[in-house]
C-alpha positions in Angstrom: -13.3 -41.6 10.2 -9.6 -39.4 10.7 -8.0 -37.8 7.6 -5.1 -40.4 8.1 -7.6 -43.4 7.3 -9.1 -41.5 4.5 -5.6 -40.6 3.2 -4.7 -44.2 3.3 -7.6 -45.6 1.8 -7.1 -43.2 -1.0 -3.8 -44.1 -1.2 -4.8 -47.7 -1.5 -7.4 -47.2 -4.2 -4.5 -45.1 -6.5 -2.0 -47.9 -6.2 -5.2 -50.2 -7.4 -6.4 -48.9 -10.3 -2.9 -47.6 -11.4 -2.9 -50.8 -13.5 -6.3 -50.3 -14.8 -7.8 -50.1 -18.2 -7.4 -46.5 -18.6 -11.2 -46.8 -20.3 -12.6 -47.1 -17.0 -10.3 -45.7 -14.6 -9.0 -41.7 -14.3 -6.0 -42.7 -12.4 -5.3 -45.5 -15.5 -5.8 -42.8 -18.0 -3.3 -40.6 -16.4 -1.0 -43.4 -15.6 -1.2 -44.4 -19.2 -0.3 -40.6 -20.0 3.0 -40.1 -18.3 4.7 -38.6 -15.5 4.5 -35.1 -17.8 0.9 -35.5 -17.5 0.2 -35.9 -14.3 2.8 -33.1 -13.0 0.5 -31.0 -15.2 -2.5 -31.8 -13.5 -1.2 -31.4 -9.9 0.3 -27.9 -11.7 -3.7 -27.2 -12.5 -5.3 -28.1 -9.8 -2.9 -26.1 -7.8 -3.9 -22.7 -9.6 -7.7 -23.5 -9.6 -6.8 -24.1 -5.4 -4.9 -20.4 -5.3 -8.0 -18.9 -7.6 -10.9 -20.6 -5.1 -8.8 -19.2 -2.2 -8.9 -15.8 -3.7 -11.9 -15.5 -5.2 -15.1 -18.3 -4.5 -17.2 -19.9 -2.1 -15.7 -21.5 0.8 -17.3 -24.5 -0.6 -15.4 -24.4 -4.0 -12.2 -24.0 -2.2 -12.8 -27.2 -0.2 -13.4 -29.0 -3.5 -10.4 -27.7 -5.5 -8.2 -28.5 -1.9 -9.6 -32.3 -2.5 -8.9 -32.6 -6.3 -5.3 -31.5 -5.2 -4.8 -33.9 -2.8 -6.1 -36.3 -4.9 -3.6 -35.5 -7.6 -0.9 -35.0 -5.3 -1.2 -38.5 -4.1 -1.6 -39.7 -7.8 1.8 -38.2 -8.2 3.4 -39.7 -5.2 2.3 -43.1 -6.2 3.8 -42.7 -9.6 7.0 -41.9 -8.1 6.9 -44.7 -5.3 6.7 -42.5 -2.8 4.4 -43.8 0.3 2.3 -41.3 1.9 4.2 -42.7 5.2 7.3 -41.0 3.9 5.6 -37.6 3.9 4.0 -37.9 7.0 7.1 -39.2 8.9 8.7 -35.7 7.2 6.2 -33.4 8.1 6.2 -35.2 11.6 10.1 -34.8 11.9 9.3 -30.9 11.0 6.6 -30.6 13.9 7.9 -27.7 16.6 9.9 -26.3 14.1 9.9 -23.0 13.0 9.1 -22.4 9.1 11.8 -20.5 9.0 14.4 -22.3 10.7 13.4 -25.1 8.9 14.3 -23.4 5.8 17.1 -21.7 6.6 18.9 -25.6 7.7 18.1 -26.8 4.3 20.8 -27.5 2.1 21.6 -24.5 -0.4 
């Protein structure tokens, strides 16, 4: 099993239960919540990664890195945006400097 296939399986499952009954499905619930809602969540699970990072067990940081991707992808869905599109950006980036990178941006 490759972090692609479980990326895409996980992808697969969000786009599933977006439609849900947000009784029996977290992804429904949030769904059902708004876009707000779910940019908020991504926002928290994003500090609790930084605060695992800098303070916990290896351990929690590996969990709090998975409820962000999780979130992350919930987000993506909710804006139609396939985890392809991210990958084939980050790919287009490969051998690139960070800085570079940055600096071609658009201002």
């Amino acid at each position: 099993m490759t972090a692609p296939d479980t990326l895409a399986r996980l992808e697969a499952t969000i786009a599933a239960r977006r439609g849900a009954d947000p009784q029996s499905s977290y992804v429904a619930r949030l769904h059902a919540k708004g876009l707000g809602k779910i940019a908020q969540k991504l926002g928290e699970e994003a500090t609790e990664t930084v605060i695992a990072a800098l303070t916990e067990s290896r351990e929690s940081l590996v969990g709090e890195a998975a409820d962000l991707l999780f979130h992350l992808m919930v987000l993506l869905g909710a804006k139609d945006v396939a985890l392809a599109d991210v990958m084939a950006e980050l790919e287009r980036r490969e051998g690139t400097s960070g800085i570079a990178e940055k600096a071609a941006r658009n201002p």
